[in-house]
HTML snippet that shows the backbone in 3Dmol.js (N, CA, C, O; Angstrom):
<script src="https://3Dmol.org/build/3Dmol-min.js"></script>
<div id="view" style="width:600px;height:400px;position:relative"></div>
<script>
const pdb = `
ATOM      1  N   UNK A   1     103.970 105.709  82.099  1.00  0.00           N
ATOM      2  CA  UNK A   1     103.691 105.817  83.501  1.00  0.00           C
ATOM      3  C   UNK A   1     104.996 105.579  84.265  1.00  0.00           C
ATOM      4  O   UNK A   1     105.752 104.768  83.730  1.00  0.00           O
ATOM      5  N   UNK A   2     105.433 106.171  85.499  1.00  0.00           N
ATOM      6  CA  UNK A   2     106.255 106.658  85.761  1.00  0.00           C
ATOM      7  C   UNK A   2     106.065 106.463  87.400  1.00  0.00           C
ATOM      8  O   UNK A   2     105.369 107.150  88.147  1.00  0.00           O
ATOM      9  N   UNK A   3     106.957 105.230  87.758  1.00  0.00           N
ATOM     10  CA  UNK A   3     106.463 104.953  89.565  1.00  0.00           C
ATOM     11  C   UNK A   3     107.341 105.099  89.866  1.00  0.00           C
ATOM     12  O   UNK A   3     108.300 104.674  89.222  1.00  0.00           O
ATOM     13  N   UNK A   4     107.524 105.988  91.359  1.00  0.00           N
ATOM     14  CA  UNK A   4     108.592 105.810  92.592  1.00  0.00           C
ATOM     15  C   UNK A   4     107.987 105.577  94.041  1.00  0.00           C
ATOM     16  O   UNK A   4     107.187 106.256  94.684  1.00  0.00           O
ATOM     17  N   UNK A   5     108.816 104.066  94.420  1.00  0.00           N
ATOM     18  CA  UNK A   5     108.315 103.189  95.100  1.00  0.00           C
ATOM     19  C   UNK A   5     108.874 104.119  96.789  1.00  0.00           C
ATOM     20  O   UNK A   5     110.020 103.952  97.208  1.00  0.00           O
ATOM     21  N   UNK A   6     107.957 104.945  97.469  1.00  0.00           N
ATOM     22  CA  UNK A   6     109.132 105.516  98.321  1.00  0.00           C
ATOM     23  C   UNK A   6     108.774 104.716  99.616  1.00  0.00           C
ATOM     24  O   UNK A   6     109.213 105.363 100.566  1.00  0.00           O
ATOM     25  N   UNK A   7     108.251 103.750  99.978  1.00  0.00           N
ATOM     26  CA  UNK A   7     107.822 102.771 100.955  1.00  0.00           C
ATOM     27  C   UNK A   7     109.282 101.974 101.248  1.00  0.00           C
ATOM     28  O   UNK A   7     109.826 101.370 100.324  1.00  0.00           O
ATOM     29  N   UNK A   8     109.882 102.013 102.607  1.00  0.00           N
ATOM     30  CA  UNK A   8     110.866 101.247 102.940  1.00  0.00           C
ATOM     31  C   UNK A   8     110.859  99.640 102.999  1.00  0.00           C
ATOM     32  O   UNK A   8     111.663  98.822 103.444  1.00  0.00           O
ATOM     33  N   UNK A   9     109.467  99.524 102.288  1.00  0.00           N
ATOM     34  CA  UNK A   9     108.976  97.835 102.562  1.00  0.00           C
ATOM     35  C   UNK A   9     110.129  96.363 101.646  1.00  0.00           C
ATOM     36  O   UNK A   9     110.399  95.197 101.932  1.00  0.00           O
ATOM     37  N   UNK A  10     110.435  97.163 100.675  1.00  0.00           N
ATOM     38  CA  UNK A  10     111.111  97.059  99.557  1.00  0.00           C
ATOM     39  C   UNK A  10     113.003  96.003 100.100  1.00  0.00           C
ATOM     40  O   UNK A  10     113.988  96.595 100.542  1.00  0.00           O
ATOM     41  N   UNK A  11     112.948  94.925  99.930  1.00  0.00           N
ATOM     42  CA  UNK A  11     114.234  94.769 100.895  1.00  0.00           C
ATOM     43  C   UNK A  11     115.283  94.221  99.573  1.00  0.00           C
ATOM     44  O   UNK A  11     116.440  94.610  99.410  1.00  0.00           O
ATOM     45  N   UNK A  12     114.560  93.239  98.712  1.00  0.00           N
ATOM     46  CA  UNK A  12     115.338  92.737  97.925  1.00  0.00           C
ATOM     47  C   UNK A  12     114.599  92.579  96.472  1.00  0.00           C
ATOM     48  O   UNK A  12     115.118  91.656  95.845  1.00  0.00           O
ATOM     49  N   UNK A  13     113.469  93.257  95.714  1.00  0.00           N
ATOM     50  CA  UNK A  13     113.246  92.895  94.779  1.00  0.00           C
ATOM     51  C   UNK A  13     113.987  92.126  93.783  1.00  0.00           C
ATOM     52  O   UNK A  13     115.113  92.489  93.442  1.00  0.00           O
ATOM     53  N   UNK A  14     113.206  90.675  93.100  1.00  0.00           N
ATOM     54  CA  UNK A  14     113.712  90.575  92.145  1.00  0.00           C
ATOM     55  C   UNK A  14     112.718  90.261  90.375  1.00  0.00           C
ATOM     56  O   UNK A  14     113.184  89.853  89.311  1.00  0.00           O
ATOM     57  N   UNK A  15     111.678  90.548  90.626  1.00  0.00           N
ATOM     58  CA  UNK A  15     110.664  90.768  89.441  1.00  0.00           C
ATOM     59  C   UNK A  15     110.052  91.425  89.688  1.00  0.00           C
ATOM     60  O   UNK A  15     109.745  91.563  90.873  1.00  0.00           O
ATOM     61  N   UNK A  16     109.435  92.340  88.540  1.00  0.00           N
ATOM     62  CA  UNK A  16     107.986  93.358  88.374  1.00  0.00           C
ATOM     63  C   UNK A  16     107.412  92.895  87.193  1.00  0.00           C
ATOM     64  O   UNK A  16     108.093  92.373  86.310  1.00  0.00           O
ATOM     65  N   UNK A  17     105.927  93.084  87.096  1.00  0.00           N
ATOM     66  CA  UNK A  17     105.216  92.766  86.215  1.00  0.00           C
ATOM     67  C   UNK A  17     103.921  93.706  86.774  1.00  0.00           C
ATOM     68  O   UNK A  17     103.666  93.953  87.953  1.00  0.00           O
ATOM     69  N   UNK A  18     103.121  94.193  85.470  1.00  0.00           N
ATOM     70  CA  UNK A  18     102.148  94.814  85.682  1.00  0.00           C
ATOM     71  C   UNK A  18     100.548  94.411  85.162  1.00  0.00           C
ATOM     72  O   UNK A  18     100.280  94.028  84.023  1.00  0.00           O
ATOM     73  N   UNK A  19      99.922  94.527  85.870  1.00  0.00           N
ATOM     74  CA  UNK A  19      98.438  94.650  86.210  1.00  0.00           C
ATOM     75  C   UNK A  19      97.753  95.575  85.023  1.00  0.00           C
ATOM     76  O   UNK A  19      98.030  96.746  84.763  1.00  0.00           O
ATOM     77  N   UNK A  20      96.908  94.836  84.461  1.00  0.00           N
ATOM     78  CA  UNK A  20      95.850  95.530  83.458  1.00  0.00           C
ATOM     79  C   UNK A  20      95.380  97.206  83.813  1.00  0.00           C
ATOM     80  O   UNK A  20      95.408  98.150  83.023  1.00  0.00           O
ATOM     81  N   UNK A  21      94.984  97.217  85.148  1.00  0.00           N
ATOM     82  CA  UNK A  21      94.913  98.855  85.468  1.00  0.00           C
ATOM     83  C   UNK A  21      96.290  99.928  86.020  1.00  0.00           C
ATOM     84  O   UNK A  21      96.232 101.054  86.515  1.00  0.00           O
ATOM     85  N   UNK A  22      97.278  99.214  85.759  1.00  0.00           N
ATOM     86  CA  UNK A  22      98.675  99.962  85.829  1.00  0.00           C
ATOM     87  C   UNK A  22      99.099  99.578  87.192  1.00  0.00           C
ATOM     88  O   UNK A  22     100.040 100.304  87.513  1.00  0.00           O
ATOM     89  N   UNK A  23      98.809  98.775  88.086  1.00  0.00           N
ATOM     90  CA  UNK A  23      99.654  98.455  89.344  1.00  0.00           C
ATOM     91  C   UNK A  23     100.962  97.509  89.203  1.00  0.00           C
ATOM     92  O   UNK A  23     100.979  96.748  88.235  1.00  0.00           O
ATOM     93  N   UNK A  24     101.753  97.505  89.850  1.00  0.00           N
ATOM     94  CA  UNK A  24     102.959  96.937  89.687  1.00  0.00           C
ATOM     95  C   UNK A  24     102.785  95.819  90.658  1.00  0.00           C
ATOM     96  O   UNK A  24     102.125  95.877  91.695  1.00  0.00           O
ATOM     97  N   UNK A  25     103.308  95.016  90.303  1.00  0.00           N
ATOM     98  CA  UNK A  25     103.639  93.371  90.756  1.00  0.00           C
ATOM     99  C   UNK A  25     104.646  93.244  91.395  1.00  0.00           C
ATOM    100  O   UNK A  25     105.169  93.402  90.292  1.00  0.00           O
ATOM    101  N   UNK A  26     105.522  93.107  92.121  1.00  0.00           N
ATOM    102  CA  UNK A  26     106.571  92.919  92.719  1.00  0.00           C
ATOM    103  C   UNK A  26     107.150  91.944  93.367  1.00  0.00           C
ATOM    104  O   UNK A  26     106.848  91.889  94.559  1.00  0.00           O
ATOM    105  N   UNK A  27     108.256  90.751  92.783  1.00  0.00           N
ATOM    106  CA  UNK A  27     108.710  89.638  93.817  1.00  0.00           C
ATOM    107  C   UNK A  27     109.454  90.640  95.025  1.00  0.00           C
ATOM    108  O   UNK A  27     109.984  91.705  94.708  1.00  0.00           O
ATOM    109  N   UNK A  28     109.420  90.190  96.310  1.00  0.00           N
ATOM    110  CA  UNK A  28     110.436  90.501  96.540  1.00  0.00           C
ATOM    111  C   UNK A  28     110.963  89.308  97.594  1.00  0.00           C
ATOM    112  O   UNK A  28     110.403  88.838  98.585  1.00  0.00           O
ATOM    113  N   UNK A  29     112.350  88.985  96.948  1.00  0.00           N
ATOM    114  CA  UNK A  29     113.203  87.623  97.834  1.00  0.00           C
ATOM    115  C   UNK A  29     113.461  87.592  99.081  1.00  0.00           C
ATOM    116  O   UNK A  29     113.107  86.634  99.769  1.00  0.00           O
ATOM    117  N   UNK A  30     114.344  88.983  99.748  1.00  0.00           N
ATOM    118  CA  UNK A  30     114.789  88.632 101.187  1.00  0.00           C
ATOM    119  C   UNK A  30     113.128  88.964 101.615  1.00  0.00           C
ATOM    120  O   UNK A  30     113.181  88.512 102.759  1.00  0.00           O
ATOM    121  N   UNK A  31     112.366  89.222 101.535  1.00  0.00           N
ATOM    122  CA  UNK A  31     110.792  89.379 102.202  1.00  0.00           C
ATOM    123  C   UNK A  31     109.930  87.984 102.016  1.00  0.00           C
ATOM    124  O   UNK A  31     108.869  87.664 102.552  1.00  0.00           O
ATOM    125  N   UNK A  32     110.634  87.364 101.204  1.00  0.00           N
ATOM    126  CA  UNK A  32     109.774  85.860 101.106  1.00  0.00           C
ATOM    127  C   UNK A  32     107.948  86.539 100.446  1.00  0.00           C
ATOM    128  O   UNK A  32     106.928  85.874 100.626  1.00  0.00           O
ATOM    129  N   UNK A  33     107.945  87.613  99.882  1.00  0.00           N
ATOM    130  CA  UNK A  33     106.680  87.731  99.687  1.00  0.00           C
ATOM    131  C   UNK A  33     106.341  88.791  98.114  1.00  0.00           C
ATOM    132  O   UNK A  33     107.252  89.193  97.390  1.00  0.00           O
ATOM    133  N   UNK A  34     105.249  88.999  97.933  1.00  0.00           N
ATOM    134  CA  UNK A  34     104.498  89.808  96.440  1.00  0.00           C
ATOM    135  C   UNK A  34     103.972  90.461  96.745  1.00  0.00           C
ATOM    136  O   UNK A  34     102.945  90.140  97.343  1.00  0.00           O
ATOM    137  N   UNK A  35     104.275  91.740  96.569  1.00  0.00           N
ATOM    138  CA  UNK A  35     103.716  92.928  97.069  1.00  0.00           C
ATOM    139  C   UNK A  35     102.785  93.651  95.760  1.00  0.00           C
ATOM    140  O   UNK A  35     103.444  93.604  94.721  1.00  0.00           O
ATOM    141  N   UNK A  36     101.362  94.332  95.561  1.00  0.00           N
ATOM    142  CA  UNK A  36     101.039  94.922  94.596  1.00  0.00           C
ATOM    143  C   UNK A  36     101.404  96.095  95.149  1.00  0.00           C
ATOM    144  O   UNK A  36     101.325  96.253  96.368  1.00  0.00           O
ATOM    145  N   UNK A  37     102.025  97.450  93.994  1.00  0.00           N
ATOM    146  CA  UNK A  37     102.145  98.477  94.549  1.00  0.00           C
ATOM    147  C   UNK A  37     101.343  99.554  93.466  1.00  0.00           C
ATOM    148  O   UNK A  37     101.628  99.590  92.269  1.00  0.00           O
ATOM    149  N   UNK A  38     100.477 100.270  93.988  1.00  0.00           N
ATOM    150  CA  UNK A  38      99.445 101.460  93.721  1.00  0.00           C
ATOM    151  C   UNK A  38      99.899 102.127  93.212  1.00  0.00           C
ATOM    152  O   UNK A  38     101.109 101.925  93.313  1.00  0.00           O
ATOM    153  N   UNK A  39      99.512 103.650  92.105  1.00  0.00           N
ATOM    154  CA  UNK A  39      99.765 104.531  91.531  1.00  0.00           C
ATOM    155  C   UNK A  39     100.999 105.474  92.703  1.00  0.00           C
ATOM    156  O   UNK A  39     102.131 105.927  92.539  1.00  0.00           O
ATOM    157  N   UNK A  40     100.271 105.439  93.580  1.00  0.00           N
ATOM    158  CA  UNK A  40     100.494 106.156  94.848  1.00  0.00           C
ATOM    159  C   UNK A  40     102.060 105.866  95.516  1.00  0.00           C
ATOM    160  O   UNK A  40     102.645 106.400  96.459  1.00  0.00           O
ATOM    161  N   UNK A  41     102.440 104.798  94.602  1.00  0.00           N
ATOM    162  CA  UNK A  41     103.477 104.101  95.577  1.00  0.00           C
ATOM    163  C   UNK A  41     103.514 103.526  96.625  1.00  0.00           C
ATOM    164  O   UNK A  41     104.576 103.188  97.148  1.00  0.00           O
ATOM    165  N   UNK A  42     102.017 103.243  97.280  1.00  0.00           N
ATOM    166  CA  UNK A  42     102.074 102.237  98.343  1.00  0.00           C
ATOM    167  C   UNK A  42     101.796 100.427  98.182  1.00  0.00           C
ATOM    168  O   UNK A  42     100.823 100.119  97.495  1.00  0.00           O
ATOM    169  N   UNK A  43     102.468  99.499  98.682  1.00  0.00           N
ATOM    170  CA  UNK A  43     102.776  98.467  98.819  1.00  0.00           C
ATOM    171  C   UNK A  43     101.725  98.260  99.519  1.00  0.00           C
ATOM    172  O   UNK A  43     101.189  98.987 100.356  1.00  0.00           O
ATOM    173  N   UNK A  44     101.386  97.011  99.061  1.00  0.00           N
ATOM    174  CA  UNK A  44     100.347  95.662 100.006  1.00  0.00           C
ATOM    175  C   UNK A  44     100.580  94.497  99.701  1.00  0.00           C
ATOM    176  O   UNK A  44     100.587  94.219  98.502  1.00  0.00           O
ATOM    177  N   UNK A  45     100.858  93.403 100.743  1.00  0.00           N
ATOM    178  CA  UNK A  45     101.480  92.109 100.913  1.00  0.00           C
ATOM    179  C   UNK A  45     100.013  91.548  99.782  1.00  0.00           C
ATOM    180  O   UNK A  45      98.871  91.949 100.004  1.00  0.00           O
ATOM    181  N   UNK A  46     100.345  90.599  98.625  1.00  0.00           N
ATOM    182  CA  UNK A  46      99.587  89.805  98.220  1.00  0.00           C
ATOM    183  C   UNK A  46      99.784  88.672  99.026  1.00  0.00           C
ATOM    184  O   UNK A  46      98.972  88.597  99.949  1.00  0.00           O
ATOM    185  N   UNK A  47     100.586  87.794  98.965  1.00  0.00           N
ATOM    186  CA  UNK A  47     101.462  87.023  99.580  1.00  0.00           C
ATOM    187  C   UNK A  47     102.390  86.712 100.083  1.00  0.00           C
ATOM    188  O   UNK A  47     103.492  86.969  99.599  1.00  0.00           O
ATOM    189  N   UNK A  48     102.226  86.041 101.246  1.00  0.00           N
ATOM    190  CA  UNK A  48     104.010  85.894 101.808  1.00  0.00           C
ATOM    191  C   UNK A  48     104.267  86.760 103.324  1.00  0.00           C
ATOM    192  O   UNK A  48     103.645  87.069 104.340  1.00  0.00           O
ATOM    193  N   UNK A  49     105.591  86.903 102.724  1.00  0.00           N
ATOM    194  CA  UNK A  49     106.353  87.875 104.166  1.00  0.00           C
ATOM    195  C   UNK A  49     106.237  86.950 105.412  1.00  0.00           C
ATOM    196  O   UNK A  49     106.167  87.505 106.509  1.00  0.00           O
ATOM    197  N   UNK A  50     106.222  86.172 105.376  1.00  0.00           N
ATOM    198  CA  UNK A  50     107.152  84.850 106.695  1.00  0.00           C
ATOM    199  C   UNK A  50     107.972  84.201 106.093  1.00  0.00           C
ATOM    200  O   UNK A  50     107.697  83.524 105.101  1.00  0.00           O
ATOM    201  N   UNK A  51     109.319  84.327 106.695  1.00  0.00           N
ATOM    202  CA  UNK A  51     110.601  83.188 106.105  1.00  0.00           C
ATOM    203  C   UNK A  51     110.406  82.080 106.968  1.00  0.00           C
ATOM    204  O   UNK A  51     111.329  81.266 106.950  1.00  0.00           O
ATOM    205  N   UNK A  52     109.437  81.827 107.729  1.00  0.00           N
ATOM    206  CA  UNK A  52     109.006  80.996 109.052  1.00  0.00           C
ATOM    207  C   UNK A  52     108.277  79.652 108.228  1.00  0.00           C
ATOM    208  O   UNK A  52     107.087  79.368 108.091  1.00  0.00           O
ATOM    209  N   UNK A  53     109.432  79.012 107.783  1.00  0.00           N
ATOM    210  CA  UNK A  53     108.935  77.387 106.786  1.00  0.00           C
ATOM    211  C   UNK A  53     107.696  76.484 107.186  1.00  0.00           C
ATOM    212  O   UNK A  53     107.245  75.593 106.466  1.00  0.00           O
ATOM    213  N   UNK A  54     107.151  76.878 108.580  1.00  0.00           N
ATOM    214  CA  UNK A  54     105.595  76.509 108.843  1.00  0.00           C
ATOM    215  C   UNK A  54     104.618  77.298 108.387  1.00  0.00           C
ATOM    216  O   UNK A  54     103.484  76.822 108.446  1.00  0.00           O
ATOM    217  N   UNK A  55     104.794  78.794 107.777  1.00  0.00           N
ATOM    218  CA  UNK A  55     103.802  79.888 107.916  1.00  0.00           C
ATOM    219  C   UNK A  55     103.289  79.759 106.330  1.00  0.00           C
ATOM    220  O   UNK A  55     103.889  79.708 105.256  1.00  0.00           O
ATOM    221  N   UNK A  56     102.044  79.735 106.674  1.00  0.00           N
ATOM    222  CA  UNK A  56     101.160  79.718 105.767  1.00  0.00           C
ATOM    223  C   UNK A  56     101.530  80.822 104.423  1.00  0.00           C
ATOM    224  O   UNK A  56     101.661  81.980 104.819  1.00  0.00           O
ATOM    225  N   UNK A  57     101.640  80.711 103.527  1.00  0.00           N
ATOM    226  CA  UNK A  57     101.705  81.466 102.391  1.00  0.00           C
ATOM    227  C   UNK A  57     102.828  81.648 101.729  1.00  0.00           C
ATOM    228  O   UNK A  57     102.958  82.284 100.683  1.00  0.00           O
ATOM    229  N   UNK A  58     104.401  80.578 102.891  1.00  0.00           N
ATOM    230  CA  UNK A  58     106.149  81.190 102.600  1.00  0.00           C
ATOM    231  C   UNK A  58     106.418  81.104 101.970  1.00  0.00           C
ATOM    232  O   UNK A  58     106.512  79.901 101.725  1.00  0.00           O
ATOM    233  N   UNK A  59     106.848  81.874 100.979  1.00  0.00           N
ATOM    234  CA  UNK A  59     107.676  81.647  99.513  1.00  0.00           C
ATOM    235  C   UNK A  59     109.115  81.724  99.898  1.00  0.00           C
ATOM    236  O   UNK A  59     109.685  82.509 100.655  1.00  0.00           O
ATOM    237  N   UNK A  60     109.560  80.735  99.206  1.00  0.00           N
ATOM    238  CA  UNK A  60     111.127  80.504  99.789  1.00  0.00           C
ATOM    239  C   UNK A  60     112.360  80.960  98.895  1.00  0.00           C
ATOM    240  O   UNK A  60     113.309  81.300  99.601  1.00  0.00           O
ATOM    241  N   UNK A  61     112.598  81.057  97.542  1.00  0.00           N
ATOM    242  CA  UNK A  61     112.902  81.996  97.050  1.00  0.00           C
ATOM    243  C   UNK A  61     112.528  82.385  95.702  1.00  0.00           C
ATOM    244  O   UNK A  61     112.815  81.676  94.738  1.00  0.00           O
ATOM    245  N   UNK A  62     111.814  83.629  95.580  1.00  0.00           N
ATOM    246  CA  UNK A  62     110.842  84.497  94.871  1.00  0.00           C
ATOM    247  C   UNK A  62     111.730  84.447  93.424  1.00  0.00           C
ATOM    248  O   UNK A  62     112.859  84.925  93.538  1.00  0.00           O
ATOM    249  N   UNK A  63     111.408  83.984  92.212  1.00  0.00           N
ATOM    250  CA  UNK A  63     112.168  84.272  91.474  1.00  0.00           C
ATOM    251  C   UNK A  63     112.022  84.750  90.174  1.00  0.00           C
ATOM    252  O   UNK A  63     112.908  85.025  89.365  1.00  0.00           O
ATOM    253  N   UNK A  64     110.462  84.843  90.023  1.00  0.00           N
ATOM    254  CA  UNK A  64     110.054  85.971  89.001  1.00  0.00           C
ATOM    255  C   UNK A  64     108.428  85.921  89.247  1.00  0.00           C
ATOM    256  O   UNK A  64     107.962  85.159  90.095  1.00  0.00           O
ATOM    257  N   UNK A  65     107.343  87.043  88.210  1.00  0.00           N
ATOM    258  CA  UNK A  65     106.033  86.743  89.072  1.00  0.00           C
ATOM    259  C   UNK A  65     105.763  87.477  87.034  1.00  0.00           C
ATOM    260  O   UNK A  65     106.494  88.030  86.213  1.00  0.00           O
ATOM    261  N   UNK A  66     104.653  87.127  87.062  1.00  0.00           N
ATOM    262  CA  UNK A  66     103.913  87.599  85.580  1.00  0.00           C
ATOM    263  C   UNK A  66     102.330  87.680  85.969  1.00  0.00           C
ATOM    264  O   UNK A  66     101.534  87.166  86.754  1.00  0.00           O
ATOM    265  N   UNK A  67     102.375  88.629  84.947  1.00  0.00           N
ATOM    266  CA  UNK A  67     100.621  89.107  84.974  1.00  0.00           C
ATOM    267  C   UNK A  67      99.753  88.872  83.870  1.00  0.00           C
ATOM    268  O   UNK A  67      99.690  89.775  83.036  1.00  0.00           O
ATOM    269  N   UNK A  68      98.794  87.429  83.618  1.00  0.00           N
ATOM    270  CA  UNK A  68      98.535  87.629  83.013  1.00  0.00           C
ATOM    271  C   UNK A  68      97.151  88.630  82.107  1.00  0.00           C
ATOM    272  O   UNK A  68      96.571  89.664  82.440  1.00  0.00           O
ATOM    273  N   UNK A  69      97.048  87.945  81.161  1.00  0.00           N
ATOM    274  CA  UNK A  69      96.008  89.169  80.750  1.00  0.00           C
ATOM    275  C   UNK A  69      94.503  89.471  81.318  1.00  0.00           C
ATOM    276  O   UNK A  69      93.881  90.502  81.064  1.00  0.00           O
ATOM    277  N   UNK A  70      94.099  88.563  82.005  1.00  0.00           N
ATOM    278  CA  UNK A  70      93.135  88.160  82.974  1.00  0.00           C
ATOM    279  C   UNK A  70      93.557  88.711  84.169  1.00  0.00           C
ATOM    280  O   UNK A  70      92.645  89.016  84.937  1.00  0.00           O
ATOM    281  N   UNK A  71      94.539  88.895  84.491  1.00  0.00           N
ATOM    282  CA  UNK A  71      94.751  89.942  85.806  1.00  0.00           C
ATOM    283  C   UNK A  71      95.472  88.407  86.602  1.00  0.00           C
ATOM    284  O   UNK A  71      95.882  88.692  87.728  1.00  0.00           O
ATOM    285  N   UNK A  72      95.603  87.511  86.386  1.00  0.00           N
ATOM    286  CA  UNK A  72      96.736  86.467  87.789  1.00  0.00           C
ATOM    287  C   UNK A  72      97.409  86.392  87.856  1.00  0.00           C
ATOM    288  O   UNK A  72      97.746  86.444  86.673  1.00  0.00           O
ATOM    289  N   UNK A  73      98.504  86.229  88.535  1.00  0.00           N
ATOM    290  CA  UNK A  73      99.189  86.647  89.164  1.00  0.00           C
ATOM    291  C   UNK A  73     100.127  85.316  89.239  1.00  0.00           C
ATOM    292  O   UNK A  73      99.728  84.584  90.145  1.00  0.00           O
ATOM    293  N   UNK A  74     101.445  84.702  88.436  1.00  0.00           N
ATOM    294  CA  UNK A  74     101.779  83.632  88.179  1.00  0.00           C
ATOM    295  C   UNK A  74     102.715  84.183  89.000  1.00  0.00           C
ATOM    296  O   UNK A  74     102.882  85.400  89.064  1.00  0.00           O
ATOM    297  N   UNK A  75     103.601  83.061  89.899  1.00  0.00           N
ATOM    298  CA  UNK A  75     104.894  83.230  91.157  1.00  0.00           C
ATOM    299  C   UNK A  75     105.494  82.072  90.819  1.00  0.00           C
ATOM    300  O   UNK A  75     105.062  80.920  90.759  1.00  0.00           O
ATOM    301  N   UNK A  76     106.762  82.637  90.565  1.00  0.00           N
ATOM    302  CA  UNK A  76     107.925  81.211  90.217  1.00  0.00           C
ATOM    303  C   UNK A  76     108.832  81.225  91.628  1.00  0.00           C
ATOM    304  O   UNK A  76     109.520  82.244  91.689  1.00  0.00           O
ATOM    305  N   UNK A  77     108.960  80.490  92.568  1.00  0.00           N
ATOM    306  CA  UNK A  77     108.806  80.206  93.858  1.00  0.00           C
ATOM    307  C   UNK A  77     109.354  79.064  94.095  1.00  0.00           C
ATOM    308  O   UNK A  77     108.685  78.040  94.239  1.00  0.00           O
ATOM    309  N   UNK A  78     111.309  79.120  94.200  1.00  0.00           N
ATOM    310  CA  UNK A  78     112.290  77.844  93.739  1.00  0.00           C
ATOM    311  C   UNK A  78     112.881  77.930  95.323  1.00  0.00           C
ATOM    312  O   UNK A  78     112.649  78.888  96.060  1.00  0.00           O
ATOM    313  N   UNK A  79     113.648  76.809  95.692  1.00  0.00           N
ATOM    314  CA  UNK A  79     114.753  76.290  96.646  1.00  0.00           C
ATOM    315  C   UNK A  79     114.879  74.762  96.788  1.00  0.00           C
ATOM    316  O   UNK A  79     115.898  74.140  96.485  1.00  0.00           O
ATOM    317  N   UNK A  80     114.164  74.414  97.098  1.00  0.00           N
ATOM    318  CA  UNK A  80     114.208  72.867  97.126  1.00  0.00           C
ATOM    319  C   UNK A  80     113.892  72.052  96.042  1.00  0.00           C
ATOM    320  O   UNK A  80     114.582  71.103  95.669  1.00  0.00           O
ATOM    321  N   UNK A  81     112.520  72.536  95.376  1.00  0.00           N
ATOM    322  CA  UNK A  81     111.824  72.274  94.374  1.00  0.00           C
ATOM    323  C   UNK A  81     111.195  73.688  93.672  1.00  0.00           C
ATOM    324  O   UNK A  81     110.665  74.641  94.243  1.00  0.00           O
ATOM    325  N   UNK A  82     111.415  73.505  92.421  1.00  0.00           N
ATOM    326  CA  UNK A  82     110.480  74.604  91.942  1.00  0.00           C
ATOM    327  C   UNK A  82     108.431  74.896  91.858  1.00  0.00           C
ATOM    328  O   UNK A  82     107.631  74.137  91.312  1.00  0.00           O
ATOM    329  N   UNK A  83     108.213  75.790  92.358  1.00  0.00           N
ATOM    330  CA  UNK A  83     106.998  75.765  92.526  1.00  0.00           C
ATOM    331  C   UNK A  83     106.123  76.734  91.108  1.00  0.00           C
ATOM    332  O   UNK A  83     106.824  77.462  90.404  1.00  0.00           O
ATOM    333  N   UNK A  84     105.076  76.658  90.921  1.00  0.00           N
ATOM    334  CA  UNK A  84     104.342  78.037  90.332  1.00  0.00           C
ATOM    335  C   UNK A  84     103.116  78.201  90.599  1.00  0.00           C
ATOM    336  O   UNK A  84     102.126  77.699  90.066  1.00  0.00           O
ATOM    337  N   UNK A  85     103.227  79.077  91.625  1.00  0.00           N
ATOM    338  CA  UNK A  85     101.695  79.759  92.369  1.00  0.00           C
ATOM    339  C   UNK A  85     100.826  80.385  91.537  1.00  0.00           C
ATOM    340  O   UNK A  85     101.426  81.177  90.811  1.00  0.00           O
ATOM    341  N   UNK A  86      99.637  80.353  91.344  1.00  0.00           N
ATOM    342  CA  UNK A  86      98.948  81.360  90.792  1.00  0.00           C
ATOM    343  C   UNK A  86      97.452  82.112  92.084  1.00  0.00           C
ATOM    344  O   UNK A  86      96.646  81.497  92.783  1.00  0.00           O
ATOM    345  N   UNK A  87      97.748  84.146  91.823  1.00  0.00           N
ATOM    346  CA  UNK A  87      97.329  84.417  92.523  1.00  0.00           C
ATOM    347  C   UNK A  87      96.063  85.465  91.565  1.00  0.00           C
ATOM    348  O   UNK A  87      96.098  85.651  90.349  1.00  0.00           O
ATOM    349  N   UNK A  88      94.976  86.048  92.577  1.00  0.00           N
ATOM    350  CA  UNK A  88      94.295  87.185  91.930  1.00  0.00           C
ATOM    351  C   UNK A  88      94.718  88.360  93.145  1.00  0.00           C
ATOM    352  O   UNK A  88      94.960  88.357  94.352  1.00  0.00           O
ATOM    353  N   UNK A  89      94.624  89.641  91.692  1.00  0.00           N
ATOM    354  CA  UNK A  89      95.289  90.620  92.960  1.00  0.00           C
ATOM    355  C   UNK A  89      94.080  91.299  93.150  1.00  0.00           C
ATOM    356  O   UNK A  89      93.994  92.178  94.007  1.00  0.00           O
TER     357      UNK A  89
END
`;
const viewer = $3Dmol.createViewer("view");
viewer.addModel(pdb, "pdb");
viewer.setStyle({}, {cartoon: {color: "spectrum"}});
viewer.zoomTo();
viewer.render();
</script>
């Protein structure tokens, strides 16, 4: 399978990991957020996208994300302290 991401949403990826039905996982860092992206190539915020350190969901810097076989969605989520989120997509 064979994706091109043509959505300008895209600022700084730095992990992909994929989803049991073929969707792609995506950290992405300067966006502070995890985007799943569709066959289609379109992007949707799982989480994130405020660098705004009060805003609910901020990942501060994105630094890898895994899928496991159950479909969740693990976020390694470091700057001050290291974090590991787990999400469903």
């Amino acid at each position: 399978m064979l994706y091109q991401v043509t959505s300008a949403v895209l600022q700084e990826p730095t992990s992909v990991a994929v989803l049991s039905d073929g969707r792609l996982v995506v950290a992405d860092n300067a966006a502070g957020c995890v985007y799943v992206i569709d066959d289609a190539g379109n992007a949707s915020t799982l989480v994130g996208g405020s660098k705004s350190a009060t805003a609910s969901g901020h990942l501060h810097l994105v630094n890898a994300v895994y899928c496991t076989p159950n479909d969740d969605i693990i976020v390694c989520d470091h700057r001050l302290q290291a974090r590991l989120l787990t999400f469903t997509a």
